[in-house]
DSSP file (Angstrom, degrees, kcal/mol; ACC not computed):
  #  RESIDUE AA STRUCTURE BP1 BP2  ACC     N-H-->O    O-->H-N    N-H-->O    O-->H-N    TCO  KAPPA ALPHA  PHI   PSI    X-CA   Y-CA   Z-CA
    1    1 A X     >        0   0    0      0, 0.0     4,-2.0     0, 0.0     5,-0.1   0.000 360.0 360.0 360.0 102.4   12.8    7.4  -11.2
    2    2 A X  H  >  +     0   0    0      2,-0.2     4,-1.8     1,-0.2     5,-0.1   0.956 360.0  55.9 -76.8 -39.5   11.2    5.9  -13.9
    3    3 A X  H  > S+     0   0    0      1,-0.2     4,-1.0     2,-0.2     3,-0.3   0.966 110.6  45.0 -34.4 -89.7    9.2    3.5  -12.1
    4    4 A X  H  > S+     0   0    0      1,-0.2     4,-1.5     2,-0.2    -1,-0.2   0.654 106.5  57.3 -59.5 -11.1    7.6    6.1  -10.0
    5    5 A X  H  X S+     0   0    0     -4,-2.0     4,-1.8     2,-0.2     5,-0.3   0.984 110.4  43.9 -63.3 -62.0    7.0    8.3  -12.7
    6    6 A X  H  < S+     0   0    0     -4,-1.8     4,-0.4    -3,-0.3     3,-0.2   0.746 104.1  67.9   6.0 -68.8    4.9    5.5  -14.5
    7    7 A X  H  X S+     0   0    0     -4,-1.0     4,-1.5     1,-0.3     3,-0.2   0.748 102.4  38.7-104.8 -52.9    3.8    5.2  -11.4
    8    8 A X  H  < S+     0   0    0     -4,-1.5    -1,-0.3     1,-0.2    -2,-0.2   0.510 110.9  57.9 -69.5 -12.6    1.9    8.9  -11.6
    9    9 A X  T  < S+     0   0    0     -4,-1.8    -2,-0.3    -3,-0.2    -1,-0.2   0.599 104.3  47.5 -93.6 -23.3    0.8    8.6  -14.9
   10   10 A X  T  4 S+     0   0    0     -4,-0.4     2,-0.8    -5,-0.3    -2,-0.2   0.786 122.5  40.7 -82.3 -56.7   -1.2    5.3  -14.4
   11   11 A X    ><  +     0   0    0     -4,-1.5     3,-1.2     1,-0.1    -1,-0.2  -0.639  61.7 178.4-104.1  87.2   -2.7    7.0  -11.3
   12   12 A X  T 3   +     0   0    0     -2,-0.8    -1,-0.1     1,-0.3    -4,-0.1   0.076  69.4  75.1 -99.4  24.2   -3.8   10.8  -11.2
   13   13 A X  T 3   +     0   0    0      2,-0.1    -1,-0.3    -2,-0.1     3,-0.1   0.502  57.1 120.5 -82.7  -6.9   -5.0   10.8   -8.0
   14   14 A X    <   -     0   0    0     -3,-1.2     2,-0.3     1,-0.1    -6,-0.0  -0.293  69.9-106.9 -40.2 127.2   -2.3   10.8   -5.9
   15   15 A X        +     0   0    0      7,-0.3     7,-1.4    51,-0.1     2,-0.4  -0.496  58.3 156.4 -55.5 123.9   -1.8   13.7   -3.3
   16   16 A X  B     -A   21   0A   0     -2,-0.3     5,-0.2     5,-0.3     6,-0.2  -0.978  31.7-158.8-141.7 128.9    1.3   15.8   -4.6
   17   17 A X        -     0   0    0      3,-1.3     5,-0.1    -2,-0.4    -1,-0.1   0.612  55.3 -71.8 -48.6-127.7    2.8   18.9   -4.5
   18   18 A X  S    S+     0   0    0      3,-0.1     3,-0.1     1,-0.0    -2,-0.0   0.390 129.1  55.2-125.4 -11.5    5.1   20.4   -6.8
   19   19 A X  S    S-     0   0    0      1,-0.5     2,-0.3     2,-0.1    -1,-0.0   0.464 121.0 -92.3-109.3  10.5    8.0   18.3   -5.9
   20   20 A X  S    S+     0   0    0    -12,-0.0    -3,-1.3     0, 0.0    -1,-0.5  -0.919  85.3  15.0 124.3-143.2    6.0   15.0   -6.6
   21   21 A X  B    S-A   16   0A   0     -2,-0.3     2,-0.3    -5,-0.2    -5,-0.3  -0.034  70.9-137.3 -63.9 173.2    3.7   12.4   -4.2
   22   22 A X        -     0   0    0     -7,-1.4     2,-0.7    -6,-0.2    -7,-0.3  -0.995  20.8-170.2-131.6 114.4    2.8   14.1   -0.8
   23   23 A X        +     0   0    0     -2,-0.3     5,-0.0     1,-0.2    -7,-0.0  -0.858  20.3 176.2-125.6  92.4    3.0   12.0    2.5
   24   24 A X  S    S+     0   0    0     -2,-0.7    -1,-0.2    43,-0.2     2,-0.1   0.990  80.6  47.1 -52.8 -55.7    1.7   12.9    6.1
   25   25 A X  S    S-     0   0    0      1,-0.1     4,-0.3     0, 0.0    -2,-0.0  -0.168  77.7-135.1-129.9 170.5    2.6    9.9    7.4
   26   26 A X  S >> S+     0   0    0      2,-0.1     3,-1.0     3,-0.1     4,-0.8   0.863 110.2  58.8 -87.8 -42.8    6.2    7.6    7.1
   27   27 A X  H 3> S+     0   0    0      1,-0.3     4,-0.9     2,-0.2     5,-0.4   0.769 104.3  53.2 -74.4 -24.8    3.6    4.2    6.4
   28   28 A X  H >> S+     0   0    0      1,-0.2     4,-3.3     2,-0.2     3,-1.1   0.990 106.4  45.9 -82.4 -32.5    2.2    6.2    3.4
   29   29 A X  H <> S+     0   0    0     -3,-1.0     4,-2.1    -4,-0.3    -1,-0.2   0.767 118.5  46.0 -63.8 -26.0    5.5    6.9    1.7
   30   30 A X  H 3< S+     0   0    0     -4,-0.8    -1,-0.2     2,-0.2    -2,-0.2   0.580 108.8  51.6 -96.4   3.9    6.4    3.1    2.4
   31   31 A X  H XX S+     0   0    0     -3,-1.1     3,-4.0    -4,-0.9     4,-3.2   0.791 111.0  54.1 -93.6 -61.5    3.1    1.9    1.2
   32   32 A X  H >X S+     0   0    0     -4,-3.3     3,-2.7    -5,-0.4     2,-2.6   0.835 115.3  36.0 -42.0 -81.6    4.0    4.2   -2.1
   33   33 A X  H 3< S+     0   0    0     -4,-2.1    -1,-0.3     1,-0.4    -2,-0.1   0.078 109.1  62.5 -96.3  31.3    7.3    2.7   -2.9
   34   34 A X  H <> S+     0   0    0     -3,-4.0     4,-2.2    -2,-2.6    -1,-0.4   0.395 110.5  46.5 -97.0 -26.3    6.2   -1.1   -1.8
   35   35 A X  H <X S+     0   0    0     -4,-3.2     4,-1.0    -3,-2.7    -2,-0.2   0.839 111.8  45.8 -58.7 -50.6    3.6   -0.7   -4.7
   36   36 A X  H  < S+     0   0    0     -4,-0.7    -3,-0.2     2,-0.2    -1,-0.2   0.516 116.9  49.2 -81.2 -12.2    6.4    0.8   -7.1
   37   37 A X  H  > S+     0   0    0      2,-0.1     4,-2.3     3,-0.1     5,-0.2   0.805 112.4  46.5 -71.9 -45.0    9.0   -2.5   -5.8
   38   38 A X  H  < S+     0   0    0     -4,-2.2     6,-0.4     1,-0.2    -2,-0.2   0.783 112.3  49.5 -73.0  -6.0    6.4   -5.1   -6.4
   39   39 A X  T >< S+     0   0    0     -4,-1.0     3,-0.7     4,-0.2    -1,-0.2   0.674 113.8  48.2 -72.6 -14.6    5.6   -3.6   -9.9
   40   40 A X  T 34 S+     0   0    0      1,-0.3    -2,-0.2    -4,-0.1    -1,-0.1   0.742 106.1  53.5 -94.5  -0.6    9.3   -3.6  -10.7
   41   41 A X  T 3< S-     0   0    0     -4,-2.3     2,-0.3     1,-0.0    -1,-0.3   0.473 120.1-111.0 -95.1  10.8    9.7   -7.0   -9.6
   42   42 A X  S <  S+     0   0    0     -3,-0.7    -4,-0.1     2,-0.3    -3,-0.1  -0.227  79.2 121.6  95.2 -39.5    6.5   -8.2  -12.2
   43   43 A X  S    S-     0   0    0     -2,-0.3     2,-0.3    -5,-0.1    -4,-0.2   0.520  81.7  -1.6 -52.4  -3.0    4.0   -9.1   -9.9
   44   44 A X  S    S-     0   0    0     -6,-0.4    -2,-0.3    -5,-0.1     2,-0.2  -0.963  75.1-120.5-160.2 157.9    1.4   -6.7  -11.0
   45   45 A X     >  -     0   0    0     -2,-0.3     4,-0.6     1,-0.0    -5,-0.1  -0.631  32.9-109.9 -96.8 170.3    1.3   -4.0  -13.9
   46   46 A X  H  > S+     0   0    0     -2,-0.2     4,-0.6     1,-0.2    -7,-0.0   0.402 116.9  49.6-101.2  40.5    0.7   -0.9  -13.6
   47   47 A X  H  > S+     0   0    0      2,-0.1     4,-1.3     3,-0.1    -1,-0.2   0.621 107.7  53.4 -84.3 -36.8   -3.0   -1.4  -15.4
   48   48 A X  H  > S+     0   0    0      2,-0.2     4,-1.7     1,-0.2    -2,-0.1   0.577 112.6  51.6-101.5 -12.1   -3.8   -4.0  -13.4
   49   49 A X  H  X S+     0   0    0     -4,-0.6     4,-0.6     2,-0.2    -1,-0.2   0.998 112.0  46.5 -34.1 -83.2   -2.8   -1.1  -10.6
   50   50 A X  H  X S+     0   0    0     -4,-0.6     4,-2.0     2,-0.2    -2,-0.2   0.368 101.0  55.0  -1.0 -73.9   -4.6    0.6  -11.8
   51   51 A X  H  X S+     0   0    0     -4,-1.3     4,-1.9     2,-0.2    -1,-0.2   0.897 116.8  49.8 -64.4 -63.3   -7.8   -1.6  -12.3
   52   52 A X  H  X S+     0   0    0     -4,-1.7     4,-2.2     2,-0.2    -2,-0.2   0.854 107.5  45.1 -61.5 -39.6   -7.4   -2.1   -8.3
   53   53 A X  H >X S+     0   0    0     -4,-0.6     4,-2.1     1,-0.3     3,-0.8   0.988 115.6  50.6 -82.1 -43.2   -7.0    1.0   -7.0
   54   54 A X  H 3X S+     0   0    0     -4,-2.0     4,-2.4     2,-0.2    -1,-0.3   0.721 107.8  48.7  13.3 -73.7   -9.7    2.1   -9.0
   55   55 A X  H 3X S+     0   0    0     -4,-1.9     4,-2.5     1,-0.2    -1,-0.2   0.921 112.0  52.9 -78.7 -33.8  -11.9   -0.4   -8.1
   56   56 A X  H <X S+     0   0    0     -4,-2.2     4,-1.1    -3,-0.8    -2,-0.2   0.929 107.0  48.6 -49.6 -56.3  -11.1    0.3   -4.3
   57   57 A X  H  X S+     0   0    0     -4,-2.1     4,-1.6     1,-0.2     5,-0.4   0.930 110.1  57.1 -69.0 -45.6  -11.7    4.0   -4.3
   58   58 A X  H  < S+     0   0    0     -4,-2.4     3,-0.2     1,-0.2    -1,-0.2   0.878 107.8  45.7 -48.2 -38.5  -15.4    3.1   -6.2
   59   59 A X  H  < S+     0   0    0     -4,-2.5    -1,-0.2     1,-0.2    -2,-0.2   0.845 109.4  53.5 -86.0 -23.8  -16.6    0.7   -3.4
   60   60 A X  H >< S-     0   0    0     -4,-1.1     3,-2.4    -3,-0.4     4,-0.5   0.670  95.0-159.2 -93.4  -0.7  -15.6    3.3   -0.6
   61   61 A X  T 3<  -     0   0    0     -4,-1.6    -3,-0.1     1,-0.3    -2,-0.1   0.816  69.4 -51.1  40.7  57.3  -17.8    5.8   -2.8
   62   62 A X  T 3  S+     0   0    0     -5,-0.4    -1,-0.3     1,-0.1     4,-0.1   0.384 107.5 125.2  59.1   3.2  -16.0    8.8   -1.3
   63   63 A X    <   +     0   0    0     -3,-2.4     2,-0.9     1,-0.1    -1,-0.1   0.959  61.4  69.5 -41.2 -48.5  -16.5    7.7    2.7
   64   64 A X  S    S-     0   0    0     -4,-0.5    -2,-0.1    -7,-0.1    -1,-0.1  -0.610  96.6-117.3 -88.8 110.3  -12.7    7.8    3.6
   65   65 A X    >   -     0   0    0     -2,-0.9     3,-3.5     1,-0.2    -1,-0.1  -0.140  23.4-110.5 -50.3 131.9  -11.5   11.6    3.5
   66   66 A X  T 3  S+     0   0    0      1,-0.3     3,-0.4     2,-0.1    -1,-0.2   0.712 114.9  65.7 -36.5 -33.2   -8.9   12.5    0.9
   67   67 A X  T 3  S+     0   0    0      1,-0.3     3,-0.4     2,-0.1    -1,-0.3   0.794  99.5  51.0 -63.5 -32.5   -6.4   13.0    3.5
   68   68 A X    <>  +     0   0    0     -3,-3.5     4,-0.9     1,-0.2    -1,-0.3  -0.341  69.2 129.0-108.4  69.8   -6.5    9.5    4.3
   69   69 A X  H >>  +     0   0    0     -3,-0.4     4,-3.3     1,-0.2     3,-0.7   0.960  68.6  67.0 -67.4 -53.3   -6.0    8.4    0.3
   70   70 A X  H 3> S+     0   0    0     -3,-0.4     4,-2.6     1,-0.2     5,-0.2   0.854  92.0  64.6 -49.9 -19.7   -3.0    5.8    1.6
   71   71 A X  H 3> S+     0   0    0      2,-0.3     4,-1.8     1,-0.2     3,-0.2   0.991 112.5  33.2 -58.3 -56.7   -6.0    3.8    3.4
   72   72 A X  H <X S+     0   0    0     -4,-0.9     4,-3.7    -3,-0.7    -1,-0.2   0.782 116.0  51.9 -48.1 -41.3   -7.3    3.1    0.0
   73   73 A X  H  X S+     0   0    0     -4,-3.3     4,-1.2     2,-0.2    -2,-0.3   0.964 117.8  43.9 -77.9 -39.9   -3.8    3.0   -1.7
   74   74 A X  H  X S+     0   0    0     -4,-2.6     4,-2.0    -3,-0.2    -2,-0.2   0.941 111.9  54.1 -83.6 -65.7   -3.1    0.1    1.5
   75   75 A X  H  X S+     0   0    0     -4,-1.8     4,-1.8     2,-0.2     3,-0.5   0.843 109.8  43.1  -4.6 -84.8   -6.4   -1.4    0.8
   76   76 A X  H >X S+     0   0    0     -4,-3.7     3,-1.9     1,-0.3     4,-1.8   0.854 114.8  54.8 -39.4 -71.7   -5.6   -2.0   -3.1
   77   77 A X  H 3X S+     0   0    0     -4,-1.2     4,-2.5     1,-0.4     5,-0.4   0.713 108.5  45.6 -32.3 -45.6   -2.0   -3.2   -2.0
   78   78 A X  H 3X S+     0   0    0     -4,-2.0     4,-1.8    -3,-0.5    -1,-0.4   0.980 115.9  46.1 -75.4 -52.2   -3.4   -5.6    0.2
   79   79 A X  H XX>S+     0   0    0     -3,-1.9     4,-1.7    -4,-1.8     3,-1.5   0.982 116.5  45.8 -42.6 -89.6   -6.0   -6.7   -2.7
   80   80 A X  H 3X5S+     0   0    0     -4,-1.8     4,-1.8     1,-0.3    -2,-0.2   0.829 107.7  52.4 -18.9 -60.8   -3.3   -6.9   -5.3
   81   81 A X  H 3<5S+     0   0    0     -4,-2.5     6,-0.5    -5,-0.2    -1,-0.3   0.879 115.3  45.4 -61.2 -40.8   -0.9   -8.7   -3.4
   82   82 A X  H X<5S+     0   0    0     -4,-1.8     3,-0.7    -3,-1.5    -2,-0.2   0.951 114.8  47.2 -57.2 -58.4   -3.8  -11.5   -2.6
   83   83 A X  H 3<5S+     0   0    0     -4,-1.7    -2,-0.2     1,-0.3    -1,-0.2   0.750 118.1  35.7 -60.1 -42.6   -4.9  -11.6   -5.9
   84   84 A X  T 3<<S+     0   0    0     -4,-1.8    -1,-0.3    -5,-0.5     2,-0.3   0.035 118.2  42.0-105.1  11.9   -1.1  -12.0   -8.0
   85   85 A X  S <  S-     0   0    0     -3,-0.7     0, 0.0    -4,-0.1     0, 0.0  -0.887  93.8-101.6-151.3-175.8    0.7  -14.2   -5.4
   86   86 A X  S    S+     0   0    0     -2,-0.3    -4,-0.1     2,-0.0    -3,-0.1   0.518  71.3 130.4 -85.2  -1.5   -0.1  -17.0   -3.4
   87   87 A X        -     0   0    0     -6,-0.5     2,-0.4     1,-0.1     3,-0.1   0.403  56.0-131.0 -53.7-152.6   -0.6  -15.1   -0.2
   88   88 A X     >  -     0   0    0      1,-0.0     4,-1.1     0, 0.0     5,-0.2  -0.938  17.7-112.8-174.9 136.7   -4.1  -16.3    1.3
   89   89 A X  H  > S+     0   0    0     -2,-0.4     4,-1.0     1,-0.2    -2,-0.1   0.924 117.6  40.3 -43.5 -47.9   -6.7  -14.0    2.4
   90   90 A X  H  >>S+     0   0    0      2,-0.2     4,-1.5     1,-0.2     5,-0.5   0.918 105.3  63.8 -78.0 -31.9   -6.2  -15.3    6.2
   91   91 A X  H  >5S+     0   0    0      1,-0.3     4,-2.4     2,-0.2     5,-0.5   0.918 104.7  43.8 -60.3 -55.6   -2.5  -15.4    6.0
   92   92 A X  H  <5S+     0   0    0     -4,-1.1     4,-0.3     2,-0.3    -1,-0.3   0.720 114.5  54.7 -48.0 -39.9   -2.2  -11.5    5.4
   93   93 A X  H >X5S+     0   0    0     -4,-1.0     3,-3.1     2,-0.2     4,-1.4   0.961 108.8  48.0 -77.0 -81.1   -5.1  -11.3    8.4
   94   94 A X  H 3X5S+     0   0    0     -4,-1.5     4,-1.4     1,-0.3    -2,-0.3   0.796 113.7  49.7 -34.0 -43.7   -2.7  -13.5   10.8
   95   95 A X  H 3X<S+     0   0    0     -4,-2.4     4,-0.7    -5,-0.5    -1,-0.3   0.632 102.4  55.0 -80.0  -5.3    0.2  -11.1    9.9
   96   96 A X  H <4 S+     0   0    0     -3,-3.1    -2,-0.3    -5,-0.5     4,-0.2   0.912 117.8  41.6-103.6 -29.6   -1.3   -7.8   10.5
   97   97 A X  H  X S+     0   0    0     -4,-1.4     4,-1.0     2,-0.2     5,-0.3   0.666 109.1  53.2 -91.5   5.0   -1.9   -9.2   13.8
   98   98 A X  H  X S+     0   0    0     -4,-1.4     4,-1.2    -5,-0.4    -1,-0.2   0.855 111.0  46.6 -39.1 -58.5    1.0  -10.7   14.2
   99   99 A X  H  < S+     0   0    0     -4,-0.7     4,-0.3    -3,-0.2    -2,-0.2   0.516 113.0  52.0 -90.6 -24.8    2.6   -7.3   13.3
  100  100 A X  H  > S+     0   0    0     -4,-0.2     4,-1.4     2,-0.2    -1,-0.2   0.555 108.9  52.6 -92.4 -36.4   -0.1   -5.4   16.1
  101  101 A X  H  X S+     0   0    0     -4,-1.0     4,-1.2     1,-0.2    -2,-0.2   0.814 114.8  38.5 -85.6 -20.2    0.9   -7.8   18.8
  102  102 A X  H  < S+     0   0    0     -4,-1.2    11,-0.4    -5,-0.3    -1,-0.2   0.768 118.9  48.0-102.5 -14.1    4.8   -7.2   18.4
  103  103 A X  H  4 S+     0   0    0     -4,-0.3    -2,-0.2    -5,-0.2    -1,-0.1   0.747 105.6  53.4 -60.4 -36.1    4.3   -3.7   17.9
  104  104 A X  H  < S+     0   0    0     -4,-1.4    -2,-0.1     1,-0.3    -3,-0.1   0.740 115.7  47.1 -86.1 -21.9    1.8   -3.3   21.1
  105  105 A X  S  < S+     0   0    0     -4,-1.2     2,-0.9     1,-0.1    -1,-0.3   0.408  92.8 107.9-106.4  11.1    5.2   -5.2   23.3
  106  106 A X  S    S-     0   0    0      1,-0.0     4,-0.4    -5,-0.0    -1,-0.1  -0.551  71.9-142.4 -11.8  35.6    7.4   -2.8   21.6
  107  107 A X    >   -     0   0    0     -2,-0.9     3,-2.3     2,-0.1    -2,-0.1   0.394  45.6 -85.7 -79.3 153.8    8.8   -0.2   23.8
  108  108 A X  T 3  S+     0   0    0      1,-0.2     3,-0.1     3,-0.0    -5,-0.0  -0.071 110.3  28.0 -34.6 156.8    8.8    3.0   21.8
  109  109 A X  T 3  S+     0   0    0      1,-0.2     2,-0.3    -3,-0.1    -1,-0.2   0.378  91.7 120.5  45.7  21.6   11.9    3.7   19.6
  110  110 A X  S <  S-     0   0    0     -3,-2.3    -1,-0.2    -4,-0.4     3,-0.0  -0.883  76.4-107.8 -86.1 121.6   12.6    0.3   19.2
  111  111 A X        -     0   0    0     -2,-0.3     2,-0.2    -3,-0.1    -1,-0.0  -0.271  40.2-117.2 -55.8 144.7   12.6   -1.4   15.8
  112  112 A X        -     0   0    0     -6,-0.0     2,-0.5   -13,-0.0    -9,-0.1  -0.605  31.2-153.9 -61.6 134.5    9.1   -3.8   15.5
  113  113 A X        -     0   0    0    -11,-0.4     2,-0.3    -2,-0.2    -3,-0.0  -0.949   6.8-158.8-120.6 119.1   10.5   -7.5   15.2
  114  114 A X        -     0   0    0     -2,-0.5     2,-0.2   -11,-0.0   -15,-0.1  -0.829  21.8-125.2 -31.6 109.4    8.2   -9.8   13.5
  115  115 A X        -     0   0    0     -2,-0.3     2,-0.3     1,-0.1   -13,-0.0  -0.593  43.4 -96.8 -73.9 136.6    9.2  -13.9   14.6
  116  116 A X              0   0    0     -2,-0.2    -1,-0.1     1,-0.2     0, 0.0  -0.339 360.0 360.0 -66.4 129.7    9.7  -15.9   11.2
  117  117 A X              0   0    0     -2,-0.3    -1,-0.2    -3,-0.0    -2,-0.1   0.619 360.0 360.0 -39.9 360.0    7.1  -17.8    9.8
């Protein structure tokens, strides 16, 4: 996976073992490889990654425990995505609760359905 390799070489902090990134959670693995589709579709480099996540992990000036690194890597994403597209500060705030209120009428083991914009 050339992408994600890149993808580890731009960014040496990533939790990993020995067989590559390291994930507690399913949202962190999907966070990783929504970072590595929107760099292979152009919307960002991975400098300009880089430059975000970077800049993210400096303003939380070590608050958020290493275990929860994806907060930061979700953080940047969110930044990034704002920054390189047209998305809107608020719109992204109106879909994550969008996305909290159809999760919360959910019943468990049900996929989450999101209504189209």
């Amino acid at each position: 996976m050339k992408a994600e390799d890149d993808l580890l070489a731009a960014v040496d902090t990533i939790p990993r073992d020995e067989d590559g990134p390291a994930f507690s959670e399913p949202w962190e693995a999907q966070a990783f490889a929504m970072a590595v589709c929107l760099n292979a579709r152009g919307l960002f480099t991975w400098n300009e990654w880089a430059k975000t996540l970077g800049a993210v992990i400096n303003a939380d000036d070590g608050r958020t425990p290493a275990r929860d690194y994806y907060l930061l890597w979700l953080t940047a994403l969110e930044r990034i995505v704002c920054e390189e597209s047209e998305l809107a500060a608020q719109d992204l705030a109106r879909r994550k609760h969008a996305w909290a209120e159809a999760a919360a009428r959910t019943p468990h083991g049900k996929a989450v359905e999101l209504p189209a914009r």
